[in-house]
Backbone as CSV, one residue per row, in Angstrom:
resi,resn,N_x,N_y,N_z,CA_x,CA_y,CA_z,C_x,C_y,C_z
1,UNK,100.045,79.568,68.911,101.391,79.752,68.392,102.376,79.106,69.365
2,UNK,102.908,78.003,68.512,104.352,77.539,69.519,105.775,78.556,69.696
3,UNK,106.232,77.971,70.679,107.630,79.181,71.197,108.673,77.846,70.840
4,UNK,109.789,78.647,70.406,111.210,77.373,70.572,111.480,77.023,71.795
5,UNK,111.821,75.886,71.971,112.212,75.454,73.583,113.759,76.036,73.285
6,UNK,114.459,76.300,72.463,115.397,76.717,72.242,116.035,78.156,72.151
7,UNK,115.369,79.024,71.190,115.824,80.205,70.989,114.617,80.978,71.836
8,UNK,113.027,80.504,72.124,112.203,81.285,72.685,111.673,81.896,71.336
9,UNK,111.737,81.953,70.601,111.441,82.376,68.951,109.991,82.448,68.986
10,UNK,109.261,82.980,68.348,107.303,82.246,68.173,107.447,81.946,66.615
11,UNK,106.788,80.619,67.006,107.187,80.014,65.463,105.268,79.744,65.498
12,UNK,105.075,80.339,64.176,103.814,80.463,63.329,103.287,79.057,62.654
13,UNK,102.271,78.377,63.157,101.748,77.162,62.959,102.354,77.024,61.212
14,UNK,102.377,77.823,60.538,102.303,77.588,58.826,103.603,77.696,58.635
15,UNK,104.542,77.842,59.737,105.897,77.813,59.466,106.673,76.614,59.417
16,UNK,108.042,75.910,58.453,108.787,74.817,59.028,109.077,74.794,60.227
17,UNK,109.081,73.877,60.941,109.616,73.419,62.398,109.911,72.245,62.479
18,UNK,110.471,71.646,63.514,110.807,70.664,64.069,109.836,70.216,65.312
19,UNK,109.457,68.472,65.748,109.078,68.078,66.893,109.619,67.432,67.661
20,UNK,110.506,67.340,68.362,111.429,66.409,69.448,110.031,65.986,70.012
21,UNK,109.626,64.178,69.842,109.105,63.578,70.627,109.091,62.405,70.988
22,UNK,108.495,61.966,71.893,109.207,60.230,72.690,108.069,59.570,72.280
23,UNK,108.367,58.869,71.338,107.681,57.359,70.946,107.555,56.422,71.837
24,UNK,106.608,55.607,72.631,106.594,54.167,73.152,106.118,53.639,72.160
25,UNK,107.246,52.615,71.976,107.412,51.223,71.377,106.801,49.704,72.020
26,UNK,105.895,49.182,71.596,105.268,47.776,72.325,105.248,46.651,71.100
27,UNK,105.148,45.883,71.757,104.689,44.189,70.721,103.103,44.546,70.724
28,UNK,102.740,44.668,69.075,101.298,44.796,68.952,100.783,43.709,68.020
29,UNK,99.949,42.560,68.418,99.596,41.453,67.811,100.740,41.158,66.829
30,UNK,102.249,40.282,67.596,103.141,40.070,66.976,104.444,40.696,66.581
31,UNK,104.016,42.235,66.961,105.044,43.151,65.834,105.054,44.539,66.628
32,UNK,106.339,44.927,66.633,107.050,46.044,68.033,106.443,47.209,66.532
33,UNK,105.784,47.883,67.518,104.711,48.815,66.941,105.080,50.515,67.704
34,UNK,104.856,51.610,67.179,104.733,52.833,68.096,103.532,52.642,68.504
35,UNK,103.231,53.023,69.610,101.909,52.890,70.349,101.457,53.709,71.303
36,UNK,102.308,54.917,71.126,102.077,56.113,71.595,102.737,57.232,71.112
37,UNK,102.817,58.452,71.029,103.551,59.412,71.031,103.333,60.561,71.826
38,UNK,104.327,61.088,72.440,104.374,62.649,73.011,104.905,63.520,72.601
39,UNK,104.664,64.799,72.778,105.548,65.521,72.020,106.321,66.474,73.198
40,UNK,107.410,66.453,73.080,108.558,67.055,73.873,108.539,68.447,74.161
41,UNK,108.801,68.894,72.953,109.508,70.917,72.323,109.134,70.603,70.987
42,UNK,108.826,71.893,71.034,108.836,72.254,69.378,110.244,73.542,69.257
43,UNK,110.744,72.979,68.269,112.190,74.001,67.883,111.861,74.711,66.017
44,UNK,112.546,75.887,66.465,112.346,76.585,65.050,113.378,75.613,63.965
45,UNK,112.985,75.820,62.945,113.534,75.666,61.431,114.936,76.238,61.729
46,UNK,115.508,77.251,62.390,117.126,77.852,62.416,118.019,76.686,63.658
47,UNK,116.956,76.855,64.788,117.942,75.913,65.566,117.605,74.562,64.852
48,UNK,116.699,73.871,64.664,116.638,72.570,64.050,117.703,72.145,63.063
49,UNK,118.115,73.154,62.361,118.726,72.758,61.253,120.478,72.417,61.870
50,UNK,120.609,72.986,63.042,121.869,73.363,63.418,121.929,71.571,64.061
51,UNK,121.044,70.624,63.945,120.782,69.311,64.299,120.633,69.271,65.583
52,UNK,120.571,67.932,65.441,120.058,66.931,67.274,121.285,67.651,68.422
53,UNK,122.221,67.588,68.408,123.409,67.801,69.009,123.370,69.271,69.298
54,UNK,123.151,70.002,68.782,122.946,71.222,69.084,121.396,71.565,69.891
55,UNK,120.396,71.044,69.497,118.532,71.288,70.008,119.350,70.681,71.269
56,UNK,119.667,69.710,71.860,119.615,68.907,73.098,120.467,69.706,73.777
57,UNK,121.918,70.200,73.498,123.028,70.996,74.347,122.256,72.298,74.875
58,UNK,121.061,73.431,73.859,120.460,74.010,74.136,119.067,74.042,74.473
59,UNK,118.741,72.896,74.769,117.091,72.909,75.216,117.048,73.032,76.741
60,UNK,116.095,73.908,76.947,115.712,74.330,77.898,115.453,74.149,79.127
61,UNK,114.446,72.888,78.349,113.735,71.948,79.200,114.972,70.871,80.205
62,UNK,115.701,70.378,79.057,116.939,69.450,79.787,117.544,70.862,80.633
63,UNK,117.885,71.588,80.970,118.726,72.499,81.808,118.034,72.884,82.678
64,UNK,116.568,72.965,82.833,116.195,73.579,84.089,116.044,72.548,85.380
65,UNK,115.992,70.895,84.408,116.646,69.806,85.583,117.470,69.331,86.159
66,UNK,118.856,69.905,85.555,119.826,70.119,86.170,121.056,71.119,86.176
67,UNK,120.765,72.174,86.893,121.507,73.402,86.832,123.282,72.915,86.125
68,UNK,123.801,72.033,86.709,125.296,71.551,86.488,124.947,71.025,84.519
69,UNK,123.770,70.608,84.394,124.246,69.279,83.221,124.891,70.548,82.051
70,UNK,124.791,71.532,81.886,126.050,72.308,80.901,127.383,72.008,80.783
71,UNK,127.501,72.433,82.073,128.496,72.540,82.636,129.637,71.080,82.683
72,UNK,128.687,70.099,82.873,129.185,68.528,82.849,128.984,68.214,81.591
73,UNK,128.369,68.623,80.481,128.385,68.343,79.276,129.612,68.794,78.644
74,UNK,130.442,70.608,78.900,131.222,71.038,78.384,132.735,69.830,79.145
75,UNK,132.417,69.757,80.285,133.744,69.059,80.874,133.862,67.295,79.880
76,UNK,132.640,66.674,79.988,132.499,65.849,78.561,133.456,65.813,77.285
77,UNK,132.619,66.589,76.690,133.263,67.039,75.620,134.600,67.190,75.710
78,UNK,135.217,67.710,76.215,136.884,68.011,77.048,137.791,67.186,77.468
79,UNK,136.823,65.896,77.774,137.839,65.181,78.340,137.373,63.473,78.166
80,UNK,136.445,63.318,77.372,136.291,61.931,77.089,136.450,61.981,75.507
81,UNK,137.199,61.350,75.249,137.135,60.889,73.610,136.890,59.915,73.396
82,UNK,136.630,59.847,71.860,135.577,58.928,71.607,136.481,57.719,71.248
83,UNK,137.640,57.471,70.786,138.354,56.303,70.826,138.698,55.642,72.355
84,UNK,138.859,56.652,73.728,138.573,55.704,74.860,137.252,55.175,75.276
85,UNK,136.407,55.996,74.395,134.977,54.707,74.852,134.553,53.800,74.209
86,UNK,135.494,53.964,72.921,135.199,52.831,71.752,135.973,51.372,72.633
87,UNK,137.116,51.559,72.949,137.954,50.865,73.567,137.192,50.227,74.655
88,UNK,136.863,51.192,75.507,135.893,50.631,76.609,134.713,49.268,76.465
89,UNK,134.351,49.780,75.202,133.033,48.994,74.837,133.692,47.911,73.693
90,UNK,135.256,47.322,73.769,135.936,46.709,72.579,135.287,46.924,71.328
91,UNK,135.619,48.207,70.804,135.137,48.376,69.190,136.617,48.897,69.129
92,UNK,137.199,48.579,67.740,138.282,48.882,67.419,137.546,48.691,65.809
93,UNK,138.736,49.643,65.390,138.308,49.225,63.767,139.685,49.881,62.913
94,UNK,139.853,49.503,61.494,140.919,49.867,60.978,140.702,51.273,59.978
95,UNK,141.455,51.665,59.827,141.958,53.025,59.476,141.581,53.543,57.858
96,UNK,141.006,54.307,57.938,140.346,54.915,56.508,141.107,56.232,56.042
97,UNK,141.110,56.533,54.791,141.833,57.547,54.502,143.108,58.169,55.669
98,UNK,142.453,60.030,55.052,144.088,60.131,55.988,143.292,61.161,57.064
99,UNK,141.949,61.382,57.256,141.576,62.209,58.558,140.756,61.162,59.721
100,UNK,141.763,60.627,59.931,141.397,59.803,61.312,140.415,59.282,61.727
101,UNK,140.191,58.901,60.614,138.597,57.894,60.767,139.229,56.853,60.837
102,UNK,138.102,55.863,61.284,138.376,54.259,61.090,136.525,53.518,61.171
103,UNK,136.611,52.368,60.489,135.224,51.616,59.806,135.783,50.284,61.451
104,UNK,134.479,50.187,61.878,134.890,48.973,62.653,132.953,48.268,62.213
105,UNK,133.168,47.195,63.174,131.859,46.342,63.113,130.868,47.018,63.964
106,UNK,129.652,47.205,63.609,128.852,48.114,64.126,128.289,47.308,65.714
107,UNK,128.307,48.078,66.918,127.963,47.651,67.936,126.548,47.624,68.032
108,UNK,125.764,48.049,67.285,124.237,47.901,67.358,123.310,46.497,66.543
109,UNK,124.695,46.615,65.188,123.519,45.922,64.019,124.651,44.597,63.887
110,UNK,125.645,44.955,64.914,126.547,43.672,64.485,127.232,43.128,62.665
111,UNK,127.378,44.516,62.120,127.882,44.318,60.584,129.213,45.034,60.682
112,UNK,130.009,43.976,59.605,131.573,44.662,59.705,131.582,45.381,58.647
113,UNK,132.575,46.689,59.179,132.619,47.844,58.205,131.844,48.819,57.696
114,UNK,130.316,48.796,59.273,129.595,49.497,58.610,129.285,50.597,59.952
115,UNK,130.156,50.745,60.571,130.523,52.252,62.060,131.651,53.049,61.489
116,UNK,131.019,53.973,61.680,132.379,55.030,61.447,133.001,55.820,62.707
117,UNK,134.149,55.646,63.102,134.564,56.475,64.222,135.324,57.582,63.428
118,UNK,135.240,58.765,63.909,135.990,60.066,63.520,136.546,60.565,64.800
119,UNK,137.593,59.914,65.222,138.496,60.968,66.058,138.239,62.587,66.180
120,UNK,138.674,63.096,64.766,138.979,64.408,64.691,137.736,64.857,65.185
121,UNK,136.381,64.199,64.985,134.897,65.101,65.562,134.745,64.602,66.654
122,UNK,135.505,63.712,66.825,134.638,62.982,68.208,133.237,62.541,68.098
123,UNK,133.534,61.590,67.069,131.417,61.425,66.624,131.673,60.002,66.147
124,UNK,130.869,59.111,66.026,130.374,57.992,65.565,129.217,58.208,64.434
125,UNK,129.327,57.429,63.432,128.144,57.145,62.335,128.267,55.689,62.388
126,UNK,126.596,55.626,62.476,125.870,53.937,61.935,125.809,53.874,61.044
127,UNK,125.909,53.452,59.902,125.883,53.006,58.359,124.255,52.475,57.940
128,UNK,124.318,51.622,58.899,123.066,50.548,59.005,121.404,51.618,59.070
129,UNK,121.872,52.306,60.097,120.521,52.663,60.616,120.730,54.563,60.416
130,UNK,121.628,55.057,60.129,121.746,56.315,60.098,121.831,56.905,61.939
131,UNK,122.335,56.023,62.771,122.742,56.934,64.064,123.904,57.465,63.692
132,UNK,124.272,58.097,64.899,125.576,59.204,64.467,125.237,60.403,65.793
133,UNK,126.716,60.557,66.550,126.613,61.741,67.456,127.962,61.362,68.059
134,UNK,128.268,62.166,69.335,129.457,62.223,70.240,128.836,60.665,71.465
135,UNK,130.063,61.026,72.402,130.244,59.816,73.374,128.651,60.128,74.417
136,UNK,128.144,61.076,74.243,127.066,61.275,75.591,125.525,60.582,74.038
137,UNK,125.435,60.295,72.886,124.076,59.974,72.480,124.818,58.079,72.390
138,UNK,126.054,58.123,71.705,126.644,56.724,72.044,126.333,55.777,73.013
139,UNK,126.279,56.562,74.539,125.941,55.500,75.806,124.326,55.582,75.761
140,UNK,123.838,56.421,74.874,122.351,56.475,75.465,121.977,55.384,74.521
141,UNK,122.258,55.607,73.042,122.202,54.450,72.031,122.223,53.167,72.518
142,UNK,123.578,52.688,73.004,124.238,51.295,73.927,123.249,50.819,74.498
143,UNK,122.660,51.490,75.727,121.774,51.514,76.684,120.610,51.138,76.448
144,UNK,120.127,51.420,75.153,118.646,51.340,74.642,118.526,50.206,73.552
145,UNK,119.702,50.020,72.819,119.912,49.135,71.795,120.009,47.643,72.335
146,UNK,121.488,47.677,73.202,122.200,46.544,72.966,121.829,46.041,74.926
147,UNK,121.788,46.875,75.684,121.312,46.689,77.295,119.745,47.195,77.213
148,UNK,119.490,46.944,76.383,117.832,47.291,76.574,117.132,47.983,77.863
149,UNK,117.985,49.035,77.991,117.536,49.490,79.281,117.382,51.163,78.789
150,UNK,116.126,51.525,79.629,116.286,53.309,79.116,117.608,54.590,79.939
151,UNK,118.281,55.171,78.901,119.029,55.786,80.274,118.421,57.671,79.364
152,UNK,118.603,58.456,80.372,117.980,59.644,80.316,119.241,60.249,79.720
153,UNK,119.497,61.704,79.440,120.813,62.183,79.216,121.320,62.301,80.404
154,UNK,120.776,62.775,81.404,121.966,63.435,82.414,122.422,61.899,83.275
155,UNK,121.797,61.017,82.917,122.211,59.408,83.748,123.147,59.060,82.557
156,UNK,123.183,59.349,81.461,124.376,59.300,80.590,126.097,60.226,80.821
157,UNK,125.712,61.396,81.290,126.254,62.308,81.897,127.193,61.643,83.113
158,UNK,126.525,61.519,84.051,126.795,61.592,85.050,127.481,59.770,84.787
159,UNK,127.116,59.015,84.137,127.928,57.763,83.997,129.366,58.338,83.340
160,UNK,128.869,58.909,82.196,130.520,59.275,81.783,131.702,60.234,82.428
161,UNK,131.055,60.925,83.283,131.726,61.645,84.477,132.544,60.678,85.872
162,UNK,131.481,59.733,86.220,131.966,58.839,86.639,133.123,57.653,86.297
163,UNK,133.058,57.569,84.633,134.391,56.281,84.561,135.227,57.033,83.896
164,UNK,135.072,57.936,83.220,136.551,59.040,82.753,136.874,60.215,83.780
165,UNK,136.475,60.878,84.102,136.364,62.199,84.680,136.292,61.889,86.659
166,UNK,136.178,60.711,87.508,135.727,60.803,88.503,136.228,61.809,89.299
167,UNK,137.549,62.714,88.895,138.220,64.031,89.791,137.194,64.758,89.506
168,UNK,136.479,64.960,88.524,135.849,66.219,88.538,134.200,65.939,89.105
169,UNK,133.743,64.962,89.759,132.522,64.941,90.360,131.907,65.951,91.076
């Protein structure tokens, strides 16, 4: 019987659940293939549903490696918005209805009119590919997409603490 990395719950093999796990990706005769998988946490059906953004703010596992990353996540949230990192990374886009969205050219897939910025949530949607989250899955996205480089959350963290936030280090 698995436990939630989340609520601590015992979730019953015959029950819905969720698997947070890390895929390696390789070139396999020609063609970028999964070519491994691990599995992370298993999360119940109640926190799962509450999505990605919520399993990651409360998983376990990410907090017992760094006592602060809450804590630097809540100051995050607080004080970086998501139109100064759009700016940062020159994405601008024009103005949709009347709750403060705006459609710009997507920084991943390179298509116009197909990113959604929402001010009011502080969240981004991909059109293209179905991403979508706040400014801390944004730099991890960036990082992995477009700088082909891996960054962890709390090296996401601790970057965005560093170019908005450096008083509060």
């Amino acid at each position: 019987m698995n436990q939630c990395k989340v609520c601590g719950k015992n979730i019953e093999p015959q029950s819905p659940h969720f698997i947070l796990a890390f895929n390696k990706k390789g070139m396999v005769e020609g063609e970028l293939k999964i070519i491994s998988s691990e599995e992370a946490a298993v999360v119940c059906e109640d926190c799962g549903e509450e999505g990605l953004r919520h399993v990651l703010w409360n998983l376990k596992l990410i907090h017992d490696s760094d006592t602060e990353l809450e804590k630097k996540m809540r100051l995050i949230e607080e004080r970086v918005k998501i139109e100064d990192l759009m700016k940062e990374y020159g994405i601008s886009g024009e103005k949709v209805g009347v709750n403060n969205q705006y459609l710009a050219r997507c920084p991943f897939h390179n298509q116009e009119n197909s990113f959604l910025i929402d001010l009011n949530k502080n969240e981004y949607f991909c059109f293209c590919e179905g991403l979508q989250g706040d400014v801390i899955s944004f730099i991890i996205n960036y990082a992995r997409d477009i700088d082909h480089k891996h960054m962890t959350l709390k090296q996401a963290v601790d970057f965005l603490l560093d170019k908005f936030a450096p008083a509060e280090r």
